[in-house]
N, C-alpha and C positions, 0 to 999 in steps of 0.2 A: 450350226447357226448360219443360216442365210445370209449374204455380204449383200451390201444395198445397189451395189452394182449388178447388172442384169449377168446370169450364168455364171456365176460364182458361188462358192459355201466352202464354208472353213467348220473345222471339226479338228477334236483330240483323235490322232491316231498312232501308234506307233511311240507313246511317247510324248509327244508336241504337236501343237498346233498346224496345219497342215489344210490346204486349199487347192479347191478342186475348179477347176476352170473347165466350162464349157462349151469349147470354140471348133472352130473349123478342125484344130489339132485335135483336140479332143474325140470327133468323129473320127478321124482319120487313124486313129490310137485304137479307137472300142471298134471299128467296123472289121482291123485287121486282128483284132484281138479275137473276135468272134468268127472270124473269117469266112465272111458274109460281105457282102453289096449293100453300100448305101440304101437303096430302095428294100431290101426285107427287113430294114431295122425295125419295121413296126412289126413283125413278125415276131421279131424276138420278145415283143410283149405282149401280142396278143394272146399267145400259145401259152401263158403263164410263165412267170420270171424264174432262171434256173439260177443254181449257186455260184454258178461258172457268168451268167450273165450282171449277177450283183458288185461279182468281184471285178471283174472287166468294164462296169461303170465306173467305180470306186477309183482301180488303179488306172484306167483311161484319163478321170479325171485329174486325178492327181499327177498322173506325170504330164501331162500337154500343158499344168500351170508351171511346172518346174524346168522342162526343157523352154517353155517361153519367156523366164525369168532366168536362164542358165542358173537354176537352182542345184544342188549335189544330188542325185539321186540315189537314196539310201535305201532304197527297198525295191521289192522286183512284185508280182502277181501273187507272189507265194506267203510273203511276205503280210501283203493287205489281207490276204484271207485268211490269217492266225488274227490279222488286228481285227477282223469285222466280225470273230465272234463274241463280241461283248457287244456288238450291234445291235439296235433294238429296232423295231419295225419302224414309230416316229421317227428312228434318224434316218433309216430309208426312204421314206417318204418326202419327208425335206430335201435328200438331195436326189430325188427323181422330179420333185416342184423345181427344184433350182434347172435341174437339165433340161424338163420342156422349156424352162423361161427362154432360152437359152435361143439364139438364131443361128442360119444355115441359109448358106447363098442368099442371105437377105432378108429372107423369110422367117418368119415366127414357126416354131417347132412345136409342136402339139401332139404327137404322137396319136392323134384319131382324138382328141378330148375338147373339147367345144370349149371356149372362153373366150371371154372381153366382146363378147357379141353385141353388137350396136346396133337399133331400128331403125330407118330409115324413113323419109315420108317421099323418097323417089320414086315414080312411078318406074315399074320394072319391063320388061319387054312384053312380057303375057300382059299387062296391066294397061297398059301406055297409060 
């Protein structure tokens, strides 16, 4: 279930309730998880999503909300991928919408995927 706050989703895992936060931490969790560079994280999805990359979204998310709320940390990697298989495609989905919502240095996270696109009636520089 998507939290109405931007880059958040809570979900039954393991037992109880459990939220996944999207933040600075979060990146910092899943890029060393994958251990990759900031900049080929889109790479990781263009190439098609691996087992290894669903689970290092999951437990990225999850733990950067727990050590940000000095939560107990009760599970490790191995842990979330015994929970994610009763996982269903919509619950992936929902928290891949929740992580692009999600910002980084500022900016809106889109992973390559076009949204909230607005017209304009300024004349542009080819245009004047």
């Amino acid at each position: 279930m998507a939290n109405k706050k931007r880059g958040y989703y809570t979900l039954k895992l393991g037992g109880k309730m459990r939220t996944m936060h999207f933040s600075m931490n979060f990146w910092s969790n899943f890029t060393e998880f994958l251990e990759i560079p900031l900049d080929k994280i889109g790479d990781v999805f263009s190439q098609g999503v691996s087992v290894k990359a669903i689970i290092g979204l999951v437990y990225s998310g999850l733990l950067a909300h727990d050590q940000e709320q000095d939560n107990e940390i009760d599970y490790n990697e191995f842990k979330v991928g015994m929970w994610l298989e009763d996982f269903n495609t919509d619950q992936l989905t929902d928290v891949v919408k929740s992580m692009m919502e999600s910002r980084i240095l500022g900016n809106d996270l889109n992973m390559g995927v076009v949204r909230n696109i607005k017209k304009t009636t300024k004349p542009t520089k080819e245009g004047k």
